[in-house]
PLY file of the C-alpha trace (Angstrom):
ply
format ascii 1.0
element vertex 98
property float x
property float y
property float z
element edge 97
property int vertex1
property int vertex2
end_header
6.50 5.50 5.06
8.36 3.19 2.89
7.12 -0.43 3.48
4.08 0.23 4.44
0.00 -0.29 3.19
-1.29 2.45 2.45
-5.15 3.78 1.53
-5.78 6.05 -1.28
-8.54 8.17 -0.23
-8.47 10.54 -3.21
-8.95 10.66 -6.86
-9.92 7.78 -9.08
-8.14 5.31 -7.17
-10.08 6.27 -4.03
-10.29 3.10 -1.62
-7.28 1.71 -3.09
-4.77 -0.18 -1.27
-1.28 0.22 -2.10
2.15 -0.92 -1.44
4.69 2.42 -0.93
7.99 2.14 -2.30
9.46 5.41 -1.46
9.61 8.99 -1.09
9.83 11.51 -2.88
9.58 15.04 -0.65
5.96 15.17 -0.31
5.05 12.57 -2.51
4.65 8.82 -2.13
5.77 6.22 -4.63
3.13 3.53 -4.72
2.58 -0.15 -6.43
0.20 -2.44 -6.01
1.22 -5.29 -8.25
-1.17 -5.41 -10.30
-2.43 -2.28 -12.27
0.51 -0.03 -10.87
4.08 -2.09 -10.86
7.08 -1.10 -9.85
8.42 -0.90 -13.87
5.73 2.33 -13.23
5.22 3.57 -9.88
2.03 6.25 -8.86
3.47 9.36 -7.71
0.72 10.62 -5.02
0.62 13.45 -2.96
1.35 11.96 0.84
-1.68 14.06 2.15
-4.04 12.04 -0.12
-3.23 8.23 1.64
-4.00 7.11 4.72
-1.24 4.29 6.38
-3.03 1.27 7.58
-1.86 0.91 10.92
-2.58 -2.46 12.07
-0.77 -4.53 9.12
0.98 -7.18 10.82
4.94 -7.41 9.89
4.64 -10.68 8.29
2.02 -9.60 5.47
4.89 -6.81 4.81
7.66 -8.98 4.98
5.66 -10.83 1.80
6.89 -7.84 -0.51
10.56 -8.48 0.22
13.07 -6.57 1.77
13.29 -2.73 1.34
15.32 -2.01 -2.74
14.37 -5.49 -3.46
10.18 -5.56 -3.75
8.80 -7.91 -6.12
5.54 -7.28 -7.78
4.38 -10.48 -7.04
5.12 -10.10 -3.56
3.64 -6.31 -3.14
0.62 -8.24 -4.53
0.61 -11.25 -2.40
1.00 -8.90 0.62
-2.30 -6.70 -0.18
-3.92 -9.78 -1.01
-3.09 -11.39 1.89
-4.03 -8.52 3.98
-7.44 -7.74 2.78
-8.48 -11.22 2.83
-7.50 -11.30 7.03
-9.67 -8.63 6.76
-12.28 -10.06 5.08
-11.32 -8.30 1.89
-12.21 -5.13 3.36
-9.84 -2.44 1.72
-11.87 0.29 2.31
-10.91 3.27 5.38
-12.70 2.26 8.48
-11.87 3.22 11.72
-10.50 0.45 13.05
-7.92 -0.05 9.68
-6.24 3.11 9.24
-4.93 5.93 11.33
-6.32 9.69 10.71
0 1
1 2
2 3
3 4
4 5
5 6
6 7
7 8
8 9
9 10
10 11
11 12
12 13
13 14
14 15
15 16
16 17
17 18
18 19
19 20
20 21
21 22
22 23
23 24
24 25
25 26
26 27
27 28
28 29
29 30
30 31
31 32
32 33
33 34
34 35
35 36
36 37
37 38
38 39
39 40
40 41
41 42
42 43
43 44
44 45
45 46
46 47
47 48
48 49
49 50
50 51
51 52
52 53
53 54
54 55
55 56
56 57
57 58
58 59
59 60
60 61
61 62
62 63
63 64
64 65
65 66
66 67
67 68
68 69
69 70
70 71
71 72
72 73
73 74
74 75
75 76
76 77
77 78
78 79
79 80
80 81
81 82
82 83
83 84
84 85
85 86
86 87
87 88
88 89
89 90
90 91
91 92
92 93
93 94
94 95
95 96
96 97
């Protein structure tokens, strides 16, 4: 899963979008940029996110290449995805797989 958006769709970052950084057995390291950088990853079970499946490869090219994300770029990527989507970062049908 590493590289890709992701949706939180549980606890109090529910309807989150995040950037995930890596793996961690059945946990997901996850940054957005912003609130959670990648000085200080969210650990999150991988059960609780939802991959956004139709994220085009240039809006994740934007974080940089895989052991060299920037936070600016993991932001510019979400941001640059939601507002394609009309800043819709919630799960709908159409944005995530599940």
């Amino acid at each position: 899963m590493t590289g890709m958006l992701v949706i939180s769709h549980a606890g109090h970052d529910k309807n989150r979008m995040y950037f995930v950084i890596g793996n961690d057995g059945e946990f997901v390291m996850l940054c957005d940029g912003k609130y959670r950088k990648l000085s200080n990853p969210k650990r999150k079970n991988i059960k609780h996110v939802t991959p956004v499946k139709n994220a085009p490869s240039e809006i994740l090219q934007l974080a940089g290449e895989e052991g060299s994300y920037t936070d600016e770029g993991i932001k510019r990527a979400i941001k640059t995805y939601a507002r394609e989507h009309k800043g819709d970062t919630h799960l709908e049908e159409n944005n995530v797989k599940g």
